[in-house]
C-alpha positions as CSV (number, residue, x, y, z in Angstrom):
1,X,0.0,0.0,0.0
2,X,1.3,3.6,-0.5
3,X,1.2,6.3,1.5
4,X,-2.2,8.7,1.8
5,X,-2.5,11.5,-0.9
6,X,-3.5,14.8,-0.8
7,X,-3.4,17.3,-3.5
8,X,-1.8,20.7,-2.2
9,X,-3.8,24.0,-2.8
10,X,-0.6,25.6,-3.5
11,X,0.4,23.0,-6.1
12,X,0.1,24.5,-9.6
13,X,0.2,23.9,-13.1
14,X,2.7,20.8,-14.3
15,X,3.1,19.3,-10.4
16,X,-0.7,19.3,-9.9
17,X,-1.5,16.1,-8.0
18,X,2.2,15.3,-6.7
19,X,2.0,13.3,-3.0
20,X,2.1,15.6,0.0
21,X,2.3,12.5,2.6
22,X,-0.1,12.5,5.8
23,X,-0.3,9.2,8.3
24,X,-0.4,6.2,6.6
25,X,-4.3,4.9,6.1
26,X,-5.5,1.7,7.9
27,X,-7.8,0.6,5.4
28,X,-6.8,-0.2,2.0
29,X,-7.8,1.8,-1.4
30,X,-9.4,5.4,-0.5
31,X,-10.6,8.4,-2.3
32,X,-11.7,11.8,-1.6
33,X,-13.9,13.4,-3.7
34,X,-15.5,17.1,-3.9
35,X,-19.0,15.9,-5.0
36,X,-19.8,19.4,-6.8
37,X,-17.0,20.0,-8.6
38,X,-15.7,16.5,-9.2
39,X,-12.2,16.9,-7.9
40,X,-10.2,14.0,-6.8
41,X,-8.7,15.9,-3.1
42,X,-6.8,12.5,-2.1
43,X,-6.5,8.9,-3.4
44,X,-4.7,6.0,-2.2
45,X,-5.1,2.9,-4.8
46,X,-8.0,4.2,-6.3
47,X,-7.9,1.8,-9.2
48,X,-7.3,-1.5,-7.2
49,X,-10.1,-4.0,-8.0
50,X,-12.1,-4.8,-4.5
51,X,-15.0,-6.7,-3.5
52,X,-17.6,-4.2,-3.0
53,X,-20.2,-6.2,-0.3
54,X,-23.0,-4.2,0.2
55,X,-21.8,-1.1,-1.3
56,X,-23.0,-3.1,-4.2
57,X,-26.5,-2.1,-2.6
58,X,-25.6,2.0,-4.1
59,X,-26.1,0.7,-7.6
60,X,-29.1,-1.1,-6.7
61,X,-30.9,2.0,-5.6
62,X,-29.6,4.2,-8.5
63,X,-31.3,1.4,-10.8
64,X,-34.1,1.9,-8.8
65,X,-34.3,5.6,-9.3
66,X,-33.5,5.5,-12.8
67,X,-36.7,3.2,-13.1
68,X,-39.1,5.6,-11.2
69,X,-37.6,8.3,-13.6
70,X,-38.4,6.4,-16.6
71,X,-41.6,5.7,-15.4
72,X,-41.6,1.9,-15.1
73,X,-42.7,2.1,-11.5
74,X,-43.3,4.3,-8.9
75,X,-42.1,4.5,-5.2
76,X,-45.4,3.5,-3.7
77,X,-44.9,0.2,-6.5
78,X,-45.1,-3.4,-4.9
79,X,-42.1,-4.9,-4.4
80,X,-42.9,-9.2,-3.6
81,X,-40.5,-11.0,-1.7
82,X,-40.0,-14.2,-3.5
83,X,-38.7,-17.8,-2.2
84,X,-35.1,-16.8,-4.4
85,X,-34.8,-13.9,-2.1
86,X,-35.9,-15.8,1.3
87,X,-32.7,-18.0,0.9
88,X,-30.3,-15.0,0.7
89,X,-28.1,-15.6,3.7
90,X,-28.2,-12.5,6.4
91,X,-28.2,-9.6,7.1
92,X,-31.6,-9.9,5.6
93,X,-35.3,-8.9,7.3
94,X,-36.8,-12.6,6.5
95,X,-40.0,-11.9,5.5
96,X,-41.5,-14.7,4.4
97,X,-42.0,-15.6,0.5
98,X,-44.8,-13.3,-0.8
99,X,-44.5,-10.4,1.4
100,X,-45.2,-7.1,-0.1
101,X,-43.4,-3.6,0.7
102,X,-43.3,-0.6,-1.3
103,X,-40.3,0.0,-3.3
104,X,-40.0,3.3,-0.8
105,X,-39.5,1.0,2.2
106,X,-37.4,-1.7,0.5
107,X,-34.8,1.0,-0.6
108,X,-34.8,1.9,3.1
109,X,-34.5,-1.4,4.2
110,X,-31.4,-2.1,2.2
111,X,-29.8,0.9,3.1
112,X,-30.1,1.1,6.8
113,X,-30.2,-3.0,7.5
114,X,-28.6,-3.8,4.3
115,X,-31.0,-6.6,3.6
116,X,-29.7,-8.8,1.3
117,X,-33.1,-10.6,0.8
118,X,-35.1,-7.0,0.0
119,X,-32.2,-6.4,-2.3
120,X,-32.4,-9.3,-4.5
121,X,-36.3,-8.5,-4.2
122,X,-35.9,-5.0,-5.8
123,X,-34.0,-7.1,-8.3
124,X,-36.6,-9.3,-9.3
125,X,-39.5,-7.1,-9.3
126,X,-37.4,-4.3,-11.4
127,X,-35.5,-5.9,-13.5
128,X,-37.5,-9.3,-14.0
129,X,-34.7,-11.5,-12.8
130,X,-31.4,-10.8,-10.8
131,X,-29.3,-11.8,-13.6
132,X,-31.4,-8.5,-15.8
133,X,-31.0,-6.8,-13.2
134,X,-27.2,-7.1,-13.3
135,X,-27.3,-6.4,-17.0
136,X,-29.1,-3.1,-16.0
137,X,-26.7,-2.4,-13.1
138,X,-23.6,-3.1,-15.2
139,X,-24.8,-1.3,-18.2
140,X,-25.6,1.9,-15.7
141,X,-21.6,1.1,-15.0
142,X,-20.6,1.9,-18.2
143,X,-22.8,4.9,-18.7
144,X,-20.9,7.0,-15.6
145,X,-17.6,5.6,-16.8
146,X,-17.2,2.9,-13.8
147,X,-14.4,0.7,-16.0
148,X,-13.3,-1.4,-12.8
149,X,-16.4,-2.4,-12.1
150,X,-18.6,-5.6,-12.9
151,X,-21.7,-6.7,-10.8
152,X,-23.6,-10.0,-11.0
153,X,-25.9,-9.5,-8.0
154,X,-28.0,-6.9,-6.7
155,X,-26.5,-7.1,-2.8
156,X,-23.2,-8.0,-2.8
157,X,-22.5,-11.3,-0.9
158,X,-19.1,-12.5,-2.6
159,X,-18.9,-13.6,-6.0
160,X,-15.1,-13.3,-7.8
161,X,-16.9,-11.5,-10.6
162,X,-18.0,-8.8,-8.4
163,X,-15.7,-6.4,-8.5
164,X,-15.0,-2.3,-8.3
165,X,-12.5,0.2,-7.2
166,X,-12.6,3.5,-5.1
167,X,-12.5,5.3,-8.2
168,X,-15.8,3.7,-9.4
169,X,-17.6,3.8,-6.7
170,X,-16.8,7.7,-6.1
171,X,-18.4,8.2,-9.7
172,X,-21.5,6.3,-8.4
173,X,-22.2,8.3,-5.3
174,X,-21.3,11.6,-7.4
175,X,-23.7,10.4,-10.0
176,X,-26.3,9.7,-6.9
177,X,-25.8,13.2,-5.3
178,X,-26.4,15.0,-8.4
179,X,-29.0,13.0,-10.7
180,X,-30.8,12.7,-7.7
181,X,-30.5,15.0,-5.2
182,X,-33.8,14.9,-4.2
183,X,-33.4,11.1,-3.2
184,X,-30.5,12.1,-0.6
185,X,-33.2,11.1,2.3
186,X,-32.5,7.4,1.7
187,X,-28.8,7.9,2.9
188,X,-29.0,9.6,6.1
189,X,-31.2,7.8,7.6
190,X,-30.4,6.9,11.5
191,X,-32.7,4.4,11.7
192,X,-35.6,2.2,10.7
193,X,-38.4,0.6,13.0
194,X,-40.0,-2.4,12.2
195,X,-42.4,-3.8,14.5
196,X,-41.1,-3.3,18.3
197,X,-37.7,-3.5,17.5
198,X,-35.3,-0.3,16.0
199,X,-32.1,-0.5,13.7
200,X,-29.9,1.4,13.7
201,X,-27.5,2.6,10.6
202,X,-24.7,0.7,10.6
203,X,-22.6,4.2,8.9
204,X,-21.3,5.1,12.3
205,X,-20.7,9.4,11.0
206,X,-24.1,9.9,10.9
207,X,-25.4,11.6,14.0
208,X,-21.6,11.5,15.2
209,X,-19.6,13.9,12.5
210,X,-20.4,16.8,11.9
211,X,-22.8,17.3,8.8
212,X,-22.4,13.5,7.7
213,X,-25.2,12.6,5.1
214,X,-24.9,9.2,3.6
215,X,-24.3,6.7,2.8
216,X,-23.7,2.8,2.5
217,X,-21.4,0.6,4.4
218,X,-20.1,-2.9,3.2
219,X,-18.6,-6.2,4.8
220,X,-18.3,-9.4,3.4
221,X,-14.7,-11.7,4.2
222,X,-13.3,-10.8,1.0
223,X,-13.9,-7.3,1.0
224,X,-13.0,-6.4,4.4
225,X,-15.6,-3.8,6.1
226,X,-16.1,-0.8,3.7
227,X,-17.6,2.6,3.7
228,X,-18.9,5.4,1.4
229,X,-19.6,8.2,3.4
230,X,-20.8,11.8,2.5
231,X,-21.0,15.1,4.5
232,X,-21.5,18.7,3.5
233,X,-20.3,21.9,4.8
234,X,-21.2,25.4,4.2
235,X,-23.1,23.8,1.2
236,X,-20.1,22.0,0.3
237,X,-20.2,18.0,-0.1
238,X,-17.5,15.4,0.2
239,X,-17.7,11.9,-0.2
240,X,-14.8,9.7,0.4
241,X,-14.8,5.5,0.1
242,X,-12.7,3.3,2.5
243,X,-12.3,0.1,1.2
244,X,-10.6,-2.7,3.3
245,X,-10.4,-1.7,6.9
246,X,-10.1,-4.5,9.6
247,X,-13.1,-3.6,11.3
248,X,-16.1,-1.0,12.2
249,X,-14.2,1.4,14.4
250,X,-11.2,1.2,11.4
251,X,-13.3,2.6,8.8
252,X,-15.5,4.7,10.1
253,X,-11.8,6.6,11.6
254,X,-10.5,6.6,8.5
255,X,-13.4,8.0,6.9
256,X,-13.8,10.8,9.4
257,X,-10.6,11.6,9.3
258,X,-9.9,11.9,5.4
259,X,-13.2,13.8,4.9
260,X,-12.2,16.6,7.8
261,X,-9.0,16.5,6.3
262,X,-10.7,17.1,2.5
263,X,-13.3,20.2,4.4
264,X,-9.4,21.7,4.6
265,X,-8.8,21.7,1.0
266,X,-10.2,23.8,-1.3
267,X,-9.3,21.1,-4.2
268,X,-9.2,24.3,-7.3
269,X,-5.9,22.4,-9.0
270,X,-6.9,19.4,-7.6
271,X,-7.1,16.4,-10.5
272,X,-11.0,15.8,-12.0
273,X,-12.2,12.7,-11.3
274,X,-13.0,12.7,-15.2
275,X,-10.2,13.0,-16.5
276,X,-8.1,10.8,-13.4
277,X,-5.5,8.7,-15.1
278,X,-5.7,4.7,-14.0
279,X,-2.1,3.6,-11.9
280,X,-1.1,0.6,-9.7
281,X,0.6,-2.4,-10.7
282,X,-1.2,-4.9,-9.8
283,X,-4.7,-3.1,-9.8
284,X,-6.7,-5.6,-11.8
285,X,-6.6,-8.4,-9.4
286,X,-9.0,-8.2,-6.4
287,X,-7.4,-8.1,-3.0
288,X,-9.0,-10.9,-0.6
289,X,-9.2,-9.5,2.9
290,X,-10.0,-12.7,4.2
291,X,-7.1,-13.7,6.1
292,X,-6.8,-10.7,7.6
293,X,-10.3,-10.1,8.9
294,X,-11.9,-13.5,9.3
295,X,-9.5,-15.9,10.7
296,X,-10.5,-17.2,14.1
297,X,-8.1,-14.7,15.7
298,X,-9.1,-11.6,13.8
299,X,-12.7,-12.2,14.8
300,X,-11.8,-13.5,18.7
301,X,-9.7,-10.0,18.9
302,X,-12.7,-7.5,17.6
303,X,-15.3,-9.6,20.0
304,X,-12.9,-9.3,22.7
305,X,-11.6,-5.6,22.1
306,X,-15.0,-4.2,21.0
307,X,-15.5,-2.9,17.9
308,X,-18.8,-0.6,18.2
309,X,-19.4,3.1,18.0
310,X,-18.6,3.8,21.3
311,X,-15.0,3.2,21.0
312,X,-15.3,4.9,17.6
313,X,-15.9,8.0,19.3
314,X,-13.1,7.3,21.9
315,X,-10.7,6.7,19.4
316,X,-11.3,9.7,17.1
317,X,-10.9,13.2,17.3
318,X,-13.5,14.0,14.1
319,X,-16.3,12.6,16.2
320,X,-18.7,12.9,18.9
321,X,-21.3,10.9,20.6
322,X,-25.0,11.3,19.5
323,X,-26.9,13.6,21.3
324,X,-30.0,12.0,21.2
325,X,-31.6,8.4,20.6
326,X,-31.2,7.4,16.6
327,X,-34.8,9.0,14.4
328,X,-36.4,6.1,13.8
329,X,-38.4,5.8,9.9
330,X,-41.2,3.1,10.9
331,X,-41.0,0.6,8.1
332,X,-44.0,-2.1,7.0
333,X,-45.2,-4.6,4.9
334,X,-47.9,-3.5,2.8
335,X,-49.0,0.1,1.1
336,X,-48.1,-0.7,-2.3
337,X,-50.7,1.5,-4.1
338,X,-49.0,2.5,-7.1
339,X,-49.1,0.3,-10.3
340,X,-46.9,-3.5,-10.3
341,X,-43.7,-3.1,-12.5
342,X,-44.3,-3.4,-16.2
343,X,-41.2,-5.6,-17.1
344,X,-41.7,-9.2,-17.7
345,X,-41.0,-11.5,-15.1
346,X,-38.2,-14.6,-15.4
347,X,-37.6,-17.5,-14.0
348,X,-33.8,-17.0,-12.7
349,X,-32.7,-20.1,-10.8
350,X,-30.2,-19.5,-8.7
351,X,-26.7,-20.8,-9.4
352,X,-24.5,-21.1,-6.6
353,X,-21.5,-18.9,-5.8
354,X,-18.8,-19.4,-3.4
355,X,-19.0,-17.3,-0.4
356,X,-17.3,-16.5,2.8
357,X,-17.6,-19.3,6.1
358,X,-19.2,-17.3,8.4
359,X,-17.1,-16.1,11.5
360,X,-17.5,-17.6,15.2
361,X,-21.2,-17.4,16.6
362,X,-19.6,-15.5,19.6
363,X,-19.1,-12.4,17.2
364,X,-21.4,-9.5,17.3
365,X,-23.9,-8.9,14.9
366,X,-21.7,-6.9,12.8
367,X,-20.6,-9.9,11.0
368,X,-23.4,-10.6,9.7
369,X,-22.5,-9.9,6.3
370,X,-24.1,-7.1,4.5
371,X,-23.7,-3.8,7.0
């Protein structure tokens, strides 16, 4: 891994984008991005292929919206739980097969709980099977300019031929901010309650960094536990990915820390993401994080250390505890009023993929993989 960097303000001209060096990261790839204008304020192996686990769950909702815009459905659509989507391994709500939600609450669902079985849902019911809904989600890939990227499910529980890079996925959350800023609601949500019990978001900066607004966090084996997270400023928004950290409290510090470093740069000769040329050796073959964060003594040592948002807080200056009990959305089966979705619906058995072993039952729920 190389070093953290940061374009200098008072860099001009022909040594634009040269490394000032800052504390070495304790994740893997990273990015900074200024969401408005598009520059690139840090980068640390941007274009190195990674497994994106439920940050997967960013494209699924920007195929969603792109569907409502089009007017194939509408956010008040039904969206059916079928008996594919019941056997999608957790985090997922398990509702059982047949269960109706609105495409509103499902999009909630996978963003706050990160349900894997809602997501392959939204799948189904907008896309007619998972695997066209891949072709949809891959071809909106190629339209933003995501050239690291592939996708062949709609949650991202570990397939080899799921792949993306920090780069990528800080084109997707620009392209989210901006085509649809009025959908921003979905990201920055603290919490959802369903029935007596409340779930909170597992994106640790929101309610604990100040003016964090989104948005999606990520952990399979593979992948390590990843974050994209967005906060604005004086009307200003940042987004940065961490990709790879060893656990919770590891990203969500690194991701505080980069963006208050970014809110200190001004980013005018700062590289545009656009035009941000592709480097690292060995950047087309995906990194697997497994050793690292799910032998039995990576898992024994976050059960036994902690690794919650309490010690977040304690163990970074960028943050500070909530001030009040997470604002919970209440979230439901039923209320689907608006018309079914008009695409035909196929019959997409599943093939099996090889995924992670899960880690020792004595974990804490944050293994569960998904959030």
């Amino acid at each position: 891994m190389c070093f953290a960097r940061f374009a200098a303000p008072a860099v001009a001209g022909a040594v634009m984008g040269m490394v000032a060096a800052v504390l070495p990261a304790s994740a893997g790839p990273t990015i900074v991005l200024d969401v408005n204008s598009g520059r690139v304020l840090s980068h640390e192996d941007a274009f190195q292929r990674w497994y994106p686990a439920s940050l997967t769950k960013l494209m699924t909702a920007y195929v969603a919206f792109e569907a409502v815009r089009d007017g194939e459905l509408q956010f008040d659509s039904p969206v059916t739980i079928s008996k594919r989507a019941t056997r999608e391994p957790p985090s997922k709500m398990g509702y059982p097969a047949g269960s109706v939600l609105t495409l509103d609450n499902a999009i909630k669902l996978i963003m706050v709980k990160s349900a894997n079985d809602v997501a392959t849902a939204i799948a189904e019911n907008v896309g007619g099977s998972v695997g066209a809904f891949a072709e949809r989600m891959n071809a909106a890939a190629r339209k933003l300019g995501m050239s690291g990227t592939h996708y062949v499910n709609p949650h991202g529980l570990f397939s080899t031929e799921q792949y993306t890079t920090a780069r990528d996925l800080a084109l997707l959350v620009r392209a989210i901010r901006t085509e649809f800023p009025q959908h921003a609601h979905y990201f920055s949500l603290e919490a959802i309650r369903t029935g007596d019990k409340v779930l909170p978001n597992y994106n640790w900066l929101i309610g604990r960094f100040p003016g964090a607004d989104g948005m999606k966090t990520g952990y399979v084996c593979s992948s390590g536990f990843n974050l994209a997270a967005t906060a604005t400023r004086n009307g200003r928004t940042l987004a940065t990915i961490v990709l790879g950290a060893p656990t919770q409290v590891e990203r969500g510090e690194e991701a505080a820390r980069l963006l208050a470093e970014g809110f200190r740069i001004q980013g005018a000769v700062s590289p545009s993401i656009a035009s941000f040329a592709p480097y690292g050796e060995a950047r087309d073959v995906a990194v697997d994080m497994r050793p690292e964060v799910c032998s039995e003594a990576a898992v024994k040592a976050r059960f036994e250390r902690g690794d919650d948002d309490n010690l977040l807080v304690e163990r970074s200056p960028y943050l500070t505890e909530m001030d009040h009990e997470p604002r919970a959305v209440a979230i439901s089966l039923g209320g689907a009023t608006g018309p079914a979705p008009s695409v035909p619906r196929y019959a997409d058995v599943p093939i099996p993929t090889p995924r992670p072993d899960y880690p020792l039952k004595s974990a804490t729920a944050e293994t569960a993989q998904g959030g």
